[in-house]
C-alpha positions as CSV (number, residue, x, y, z in Angstrom):
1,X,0.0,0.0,0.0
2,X,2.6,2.6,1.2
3,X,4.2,1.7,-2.4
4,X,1.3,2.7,-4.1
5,X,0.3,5.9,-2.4
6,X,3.9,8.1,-1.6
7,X,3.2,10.5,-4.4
8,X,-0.2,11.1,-2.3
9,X,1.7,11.5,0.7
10,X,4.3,14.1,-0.8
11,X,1.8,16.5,-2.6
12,X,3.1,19.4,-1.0
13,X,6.4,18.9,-2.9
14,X,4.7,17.4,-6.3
15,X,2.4,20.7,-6.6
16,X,5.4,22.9,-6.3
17,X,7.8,20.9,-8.8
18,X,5.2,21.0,-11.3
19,X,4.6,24.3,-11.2
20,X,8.1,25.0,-11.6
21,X,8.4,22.0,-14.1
22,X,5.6,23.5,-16.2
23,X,5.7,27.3,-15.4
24,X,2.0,26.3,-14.4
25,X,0.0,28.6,-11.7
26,X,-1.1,27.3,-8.4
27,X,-4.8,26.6,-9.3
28,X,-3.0,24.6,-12.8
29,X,-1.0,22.5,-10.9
30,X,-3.2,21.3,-8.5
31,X,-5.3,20.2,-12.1
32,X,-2.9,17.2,-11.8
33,X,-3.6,16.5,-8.8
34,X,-7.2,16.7,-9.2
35,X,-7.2,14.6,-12.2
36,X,-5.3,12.0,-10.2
37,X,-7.6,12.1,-7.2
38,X,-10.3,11.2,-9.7
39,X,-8.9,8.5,-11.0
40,X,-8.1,7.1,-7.5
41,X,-11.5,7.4,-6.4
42,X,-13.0,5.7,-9.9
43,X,-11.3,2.9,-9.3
44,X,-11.9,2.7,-4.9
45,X,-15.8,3.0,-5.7
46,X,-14.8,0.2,-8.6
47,X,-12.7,-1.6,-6.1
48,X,-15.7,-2.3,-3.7
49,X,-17.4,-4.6,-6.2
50,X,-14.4,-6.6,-7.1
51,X,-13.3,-7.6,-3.7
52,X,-15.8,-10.6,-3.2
53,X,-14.6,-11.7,-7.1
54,X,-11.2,-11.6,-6.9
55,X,-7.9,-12.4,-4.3
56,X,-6.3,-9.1,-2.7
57,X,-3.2,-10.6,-4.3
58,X,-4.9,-10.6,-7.8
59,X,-6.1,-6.6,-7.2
60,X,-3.0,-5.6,-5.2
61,X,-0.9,-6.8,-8.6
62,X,-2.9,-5.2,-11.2
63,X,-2.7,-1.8,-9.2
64,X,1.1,-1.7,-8.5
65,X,1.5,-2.1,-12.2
66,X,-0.8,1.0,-13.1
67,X,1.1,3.4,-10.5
68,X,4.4,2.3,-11.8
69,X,3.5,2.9,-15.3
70,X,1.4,6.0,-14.5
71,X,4.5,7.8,-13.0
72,X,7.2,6.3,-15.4
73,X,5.2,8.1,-18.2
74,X,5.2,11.6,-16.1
75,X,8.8,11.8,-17.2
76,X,8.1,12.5,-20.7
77,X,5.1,14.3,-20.3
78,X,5.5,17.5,-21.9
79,X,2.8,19.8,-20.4
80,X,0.2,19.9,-17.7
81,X,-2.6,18.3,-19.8
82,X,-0.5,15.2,-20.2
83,X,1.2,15.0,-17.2
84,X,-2.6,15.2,-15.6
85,X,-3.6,12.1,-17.7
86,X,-0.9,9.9,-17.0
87,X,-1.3,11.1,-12.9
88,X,-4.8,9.8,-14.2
89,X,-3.9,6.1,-14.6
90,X,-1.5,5.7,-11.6
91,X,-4.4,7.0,-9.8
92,X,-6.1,4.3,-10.7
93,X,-3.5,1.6,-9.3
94,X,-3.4,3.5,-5.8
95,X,-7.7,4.0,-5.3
96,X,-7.4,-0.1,-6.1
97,X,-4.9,-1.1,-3.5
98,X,-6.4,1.5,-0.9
99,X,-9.3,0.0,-1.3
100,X,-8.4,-3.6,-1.0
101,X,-6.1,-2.6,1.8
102,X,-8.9,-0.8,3.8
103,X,-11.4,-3.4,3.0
104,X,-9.5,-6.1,4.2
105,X,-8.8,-4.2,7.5
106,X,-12.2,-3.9,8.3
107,X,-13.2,-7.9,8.6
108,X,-9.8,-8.0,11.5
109,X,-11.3,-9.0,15.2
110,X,-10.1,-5.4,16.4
111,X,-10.7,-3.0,13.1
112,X,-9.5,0.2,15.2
113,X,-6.0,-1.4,15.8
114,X,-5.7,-2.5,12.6
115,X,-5.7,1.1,11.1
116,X,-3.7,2.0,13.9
117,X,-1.0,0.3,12.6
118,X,-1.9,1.4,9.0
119,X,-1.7,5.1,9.7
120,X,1.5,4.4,11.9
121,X,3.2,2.7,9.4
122,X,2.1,5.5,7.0
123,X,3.6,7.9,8.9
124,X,7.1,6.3,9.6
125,X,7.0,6.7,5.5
126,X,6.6,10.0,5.5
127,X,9.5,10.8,8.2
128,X,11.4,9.1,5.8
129,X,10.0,10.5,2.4
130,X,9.8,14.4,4.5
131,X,13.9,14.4,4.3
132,X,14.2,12.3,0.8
133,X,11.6,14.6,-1.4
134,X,13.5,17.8,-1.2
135,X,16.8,16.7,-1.7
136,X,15.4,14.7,-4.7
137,X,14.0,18.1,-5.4
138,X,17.4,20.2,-5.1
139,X,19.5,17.4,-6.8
140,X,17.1,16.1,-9.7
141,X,14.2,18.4,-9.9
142,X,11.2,16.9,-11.3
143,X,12.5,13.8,-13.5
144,X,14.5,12.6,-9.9
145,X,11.2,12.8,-8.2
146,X,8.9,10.6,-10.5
147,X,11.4,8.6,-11.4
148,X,12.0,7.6,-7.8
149,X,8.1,7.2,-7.5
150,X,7.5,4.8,-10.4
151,X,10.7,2.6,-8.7
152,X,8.9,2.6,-5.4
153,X,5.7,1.2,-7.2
154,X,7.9,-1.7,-9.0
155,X,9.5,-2.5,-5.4
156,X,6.1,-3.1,-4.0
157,X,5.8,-6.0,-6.3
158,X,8.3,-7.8,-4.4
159,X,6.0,-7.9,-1.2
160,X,3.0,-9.8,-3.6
161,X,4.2,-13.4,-2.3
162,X,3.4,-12.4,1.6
163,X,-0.3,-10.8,0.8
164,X,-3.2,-13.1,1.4
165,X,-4.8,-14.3,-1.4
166,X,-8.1,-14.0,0.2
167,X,-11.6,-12.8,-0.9
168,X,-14.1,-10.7,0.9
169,X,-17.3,-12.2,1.5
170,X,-20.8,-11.6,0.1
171,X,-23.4,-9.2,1.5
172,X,-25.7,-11.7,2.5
173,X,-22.8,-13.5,4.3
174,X,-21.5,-10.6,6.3
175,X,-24.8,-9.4,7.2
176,X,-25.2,-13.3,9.4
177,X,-22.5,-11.2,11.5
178,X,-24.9,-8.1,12.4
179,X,-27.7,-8.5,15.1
180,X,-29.1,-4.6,15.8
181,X,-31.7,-6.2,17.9
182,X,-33.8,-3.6,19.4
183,X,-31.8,-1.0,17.6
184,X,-34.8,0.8,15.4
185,X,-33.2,2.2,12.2
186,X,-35.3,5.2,10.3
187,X,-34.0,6.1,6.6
188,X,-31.6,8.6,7.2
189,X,-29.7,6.0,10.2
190,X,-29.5,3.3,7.0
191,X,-27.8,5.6,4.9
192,X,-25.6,7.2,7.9
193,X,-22.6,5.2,6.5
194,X,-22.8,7.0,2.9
195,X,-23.4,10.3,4.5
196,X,-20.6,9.9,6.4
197,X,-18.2,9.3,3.5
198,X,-19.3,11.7,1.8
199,X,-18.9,14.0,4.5
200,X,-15.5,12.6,4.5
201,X,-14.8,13.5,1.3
202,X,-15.6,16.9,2.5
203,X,-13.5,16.6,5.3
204,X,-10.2,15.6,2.8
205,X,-11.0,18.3,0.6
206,X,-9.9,20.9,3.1
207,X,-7.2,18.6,4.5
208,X,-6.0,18.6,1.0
209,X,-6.6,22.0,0.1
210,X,-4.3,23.0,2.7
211,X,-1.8,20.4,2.8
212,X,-1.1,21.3,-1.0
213,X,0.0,24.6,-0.7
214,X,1.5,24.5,3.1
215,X,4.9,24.5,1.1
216,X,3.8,27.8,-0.6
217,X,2.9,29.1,2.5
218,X,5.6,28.6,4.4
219,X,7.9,30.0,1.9
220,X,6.1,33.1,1.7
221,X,6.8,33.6,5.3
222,X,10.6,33.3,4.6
223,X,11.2,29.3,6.2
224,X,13.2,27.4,3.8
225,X,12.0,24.3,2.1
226,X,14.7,22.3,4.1
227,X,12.8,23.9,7.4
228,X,9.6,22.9,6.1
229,X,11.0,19.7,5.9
230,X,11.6,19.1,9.0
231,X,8.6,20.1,9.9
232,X,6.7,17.3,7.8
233,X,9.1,14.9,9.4
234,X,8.1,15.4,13.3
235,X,4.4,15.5,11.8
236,X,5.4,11.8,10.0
237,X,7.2,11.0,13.2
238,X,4.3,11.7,15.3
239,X,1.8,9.6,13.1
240,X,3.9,6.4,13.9
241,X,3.4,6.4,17.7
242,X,-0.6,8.5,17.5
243,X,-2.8,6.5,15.3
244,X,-1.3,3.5,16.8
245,X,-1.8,4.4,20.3
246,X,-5.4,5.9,19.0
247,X,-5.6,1.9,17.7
248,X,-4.9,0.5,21.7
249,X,-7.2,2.6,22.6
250,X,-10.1,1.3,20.4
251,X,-13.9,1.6,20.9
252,X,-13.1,2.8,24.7
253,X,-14.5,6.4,23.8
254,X,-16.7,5.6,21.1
255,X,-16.4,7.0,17.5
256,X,-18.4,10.4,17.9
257,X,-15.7,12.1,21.1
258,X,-12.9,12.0,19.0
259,X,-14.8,13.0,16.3
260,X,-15.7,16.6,18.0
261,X,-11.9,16.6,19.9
262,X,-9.4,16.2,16.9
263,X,-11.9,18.4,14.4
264,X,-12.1,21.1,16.8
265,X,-8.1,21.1,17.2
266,X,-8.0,21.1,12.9
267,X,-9.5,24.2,13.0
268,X,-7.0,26.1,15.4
269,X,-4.2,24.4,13.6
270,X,-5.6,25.9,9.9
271,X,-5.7,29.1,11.8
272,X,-2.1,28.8,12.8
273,X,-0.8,27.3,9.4
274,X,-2.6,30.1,7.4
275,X,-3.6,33.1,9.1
276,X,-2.0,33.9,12.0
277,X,1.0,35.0,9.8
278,X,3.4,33.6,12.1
279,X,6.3,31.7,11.5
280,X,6.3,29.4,15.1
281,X,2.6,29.0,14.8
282,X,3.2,27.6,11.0
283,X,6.0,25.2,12.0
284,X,3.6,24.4,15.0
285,X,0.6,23.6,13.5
286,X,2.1,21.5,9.9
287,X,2.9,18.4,12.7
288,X,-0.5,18.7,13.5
289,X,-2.2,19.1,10.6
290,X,-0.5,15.6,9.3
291,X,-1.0,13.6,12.5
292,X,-4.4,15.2,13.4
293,X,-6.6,13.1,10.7
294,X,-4.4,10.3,11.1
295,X,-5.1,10.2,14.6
296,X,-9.1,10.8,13.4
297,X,-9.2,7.6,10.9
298,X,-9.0,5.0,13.3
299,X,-12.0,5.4,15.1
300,X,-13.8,6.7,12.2
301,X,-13.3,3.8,9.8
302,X,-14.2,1.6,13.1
303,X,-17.4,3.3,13.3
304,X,-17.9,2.0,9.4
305,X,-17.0,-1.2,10.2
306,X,-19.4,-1.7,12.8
307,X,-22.2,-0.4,10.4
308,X,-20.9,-2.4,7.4
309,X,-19.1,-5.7,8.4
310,X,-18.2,-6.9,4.9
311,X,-16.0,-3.8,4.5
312,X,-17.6,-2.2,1.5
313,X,-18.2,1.1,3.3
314,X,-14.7,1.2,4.7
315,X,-13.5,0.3,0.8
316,X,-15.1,3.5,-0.4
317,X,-13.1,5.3,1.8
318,X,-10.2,6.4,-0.6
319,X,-13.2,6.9,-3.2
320,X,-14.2,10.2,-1.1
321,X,-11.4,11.2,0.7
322,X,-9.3,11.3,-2.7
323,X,-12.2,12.5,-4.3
324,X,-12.7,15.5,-2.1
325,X,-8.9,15.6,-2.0
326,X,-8.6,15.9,-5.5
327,X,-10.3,18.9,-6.3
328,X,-9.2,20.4,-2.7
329,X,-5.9,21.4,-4.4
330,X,-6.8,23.2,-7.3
331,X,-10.5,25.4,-5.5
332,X,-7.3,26.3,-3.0
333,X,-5.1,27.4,-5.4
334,X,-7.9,29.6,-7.4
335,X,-8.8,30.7,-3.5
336,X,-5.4,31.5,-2.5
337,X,-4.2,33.0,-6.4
338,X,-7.1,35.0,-5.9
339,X,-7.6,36.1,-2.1
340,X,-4.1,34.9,-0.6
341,X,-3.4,32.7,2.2
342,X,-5.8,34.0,4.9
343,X,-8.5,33.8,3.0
344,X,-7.8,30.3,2.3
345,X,-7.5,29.5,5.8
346,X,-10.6,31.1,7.1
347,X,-12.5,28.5,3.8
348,X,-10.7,25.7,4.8
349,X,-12.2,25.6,8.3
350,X,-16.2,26.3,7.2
351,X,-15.5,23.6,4.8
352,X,-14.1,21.3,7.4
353,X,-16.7,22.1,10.0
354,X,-19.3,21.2,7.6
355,X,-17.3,17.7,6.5
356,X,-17.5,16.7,10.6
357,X,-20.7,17.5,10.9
358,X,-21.7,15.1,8.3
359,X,-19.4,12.5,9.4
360,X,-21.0,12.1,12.9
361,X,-24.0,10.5,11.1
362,X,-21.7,7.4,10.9
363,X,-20.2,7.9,14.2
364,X,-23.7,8.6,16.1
365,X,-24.9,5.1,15.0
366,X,-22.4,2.9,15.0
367,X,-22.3,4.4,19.3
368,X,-25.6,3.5,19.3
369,X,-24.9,0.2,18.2
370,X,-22.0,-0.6,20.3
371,X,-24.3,0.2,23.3
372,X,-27.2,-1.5,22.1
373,X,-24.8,-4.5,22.2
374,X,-23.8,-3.9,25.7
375,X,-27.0,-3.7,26.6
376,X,-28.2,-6.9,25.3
377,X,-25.2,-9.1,26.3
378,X,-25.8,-7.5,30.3
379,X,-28.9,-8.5,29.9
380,X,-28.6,-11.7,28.5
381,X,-25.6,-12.4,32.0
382,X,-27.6,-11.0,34.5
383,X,-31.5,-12.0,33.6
384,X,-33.1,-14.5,36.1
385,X,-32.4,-18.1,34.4
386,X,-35.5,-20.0,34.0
């Protein structure tokens, strides 16, 4: 997975090497990026239906192949258009092996863990990609970069042998697994999950938004990219130890209290990255604005699994967080070209509030199921035997 998805991780750096690659504008190069969030999304909403018909290894394959190939033919792309249509296709080989990845996670005994570890592992990658991308940058420019990227893709087929060649199962099999009992479920509660994702997508659109130009903006307050850097590698460094630590701690709080804590800490730290004009407050708050939702996703895509045992819901993750991500990067750019960087903060948070409030649809019920549960298996151990 973390094969398939480090030019996602790294968009900070990609925006601003196309843009000098290209001569392109802010709101032009995040176009790539757009097109390429598309494409991963196509093929996550795609992936959902071809996880119960083929193995993970199977999926997993195919995908690698398409990211490698997608970024090999970036190097001879000789304007945006192309380079956006070639983004286009690797996009498609990272929203498949998201989705199988995420899928998978789901049907584990203890879900939150599970993307504990996934989030943790993602972020050691970045602490390690936060040092290597801008001395790829200074060195090799733009051909260094995605030639490096399409190399990482090809590496990830080595790991094909260890990955389960597994199925997931039906609908009508996974659903055996769900008992909502007394639990009474009206029309919008059976479509929380949805609402949620899409409210997710929401959520990633201003996470992306931000994160895209936090390169920009940190140059225009006179911190060098090395700086910047650094800063992206205590925020990787810090997404080891949270999200897994987030993981330990499971279902303990629920889905919805972390929901409301880590949103309203987003919003100060978009304040602090964009419109406090303030160098320590930017180098403070790019840590936490990398960890923050990796902290977030645990709970959040244990909430979906609780709702939806087969892990189709937590498969269409990627589909609207990289959808919303996609076209976060170039409505910022436009937004910042346009009004500058406060401005852009002060959107990013009204769009973000209005992502978590539809995202505690999901977390709401699946709360209400975990104490429905409770409540049933107390009553089932202390009820009078007959």
């Amino acid at each position: 997975m973390l094969m398939a998805f480090t030019e996602a991780l790294t968009v900070a750096f990609n925006i601003g090497a196309i843009m000098t690659k290209f001569g392109a504008s802010g709101a032009y190069a995040g176009f790539v990026a757009t097109a390429q969030g598309l494409s991963t999304a196509t093929a996550a909403m795609v992936g959902t239906r071809l996880i119960s018909r083929y193995t993970a290894r199977k999926l997993i394959a195919v995908g690698l192949v398409l990211v490698a190939a997608g970024h090999g033919l970036s190097l001879v792309a000789t304007n945006v258009i192309m380079m956006a249509a070639f983004q286009a296709l690797g996009g498609l080989g990272t929203g498949l092996v998201l989705c199988v990845v995420l899928a998978t996670a789901a049907r584990t005994s203890k879900p939150e863990l599970t993307y504990g570890w996934i989030n943790g592992s993602a972020g050691a990658y970045l602490s390690i990609l936060a040092l290597a991308v801008p001395k790829l940058l200074l060195s090799g420019g733009f051909t260094a970069l995605y030639g490096f990227y399409s190399l990482l893709a090809m590496v990830g087929l080595l790991c094909l042998p260890a990955i389960p060649n597994v199925r997931a199962p039906s609908v009508a099999k996974a659903r055996t697994a769900v008992d909502p009992g007394r639990l009474k479920i009206g029309p919008i509660a059976n479509k929380s999950g949805w609402i949620a994702l899409f409210g997710m997508g929401i959520f990633y659109f201003s996470v992306a938004g931000m994160g895209a130009f936090i390169a920009r903006i940190g140059v225009n307050l006179d911190i060098s990219l090395e700086t910047i850097g650094m800063a992206f590698f205590v925020g990787g460094i810090l997404t080891i130890v949270c999200p897994i630590a987030a993981g330990f701690v499971g279902a303990r709080f629920g889905s919805t209290r972390p929901l409301l804590l880590i949103g309203g800490l987003m919003c100060l730290t978009a304040f602090a990255i964009a419109i406090s004009g303030n160098g320590t407050s930017f180098l403070m708050g790019v840590p936490m604005w990398i960890v923050l939702p990796a902290i977030l996703t645990p709970s959040f895509l244990g909430g979906l699994a609780v709702i939806d045992p087969t892990g189709k819901l937590a498969g269409a993750q990627p589909a609207f967080a990289t959808l919303g991500g996609s076209m976060g990067p170039m409505i910022a750019g436009a937004l910042a070209d346009a009004g500058g960087y406060g401005s852009l903060g002060i959107f990013i948070i009204c769009v973000l509030t209005t992502g978590l409030v539809l995202m505690a649809a999901a977390t709401l019920r699946a709360d209400a199921i975990r104490k429905n549960r409770a409540s049933t298996v107390n009553e089932a151990l202390f009820s009078p035997s007959v």
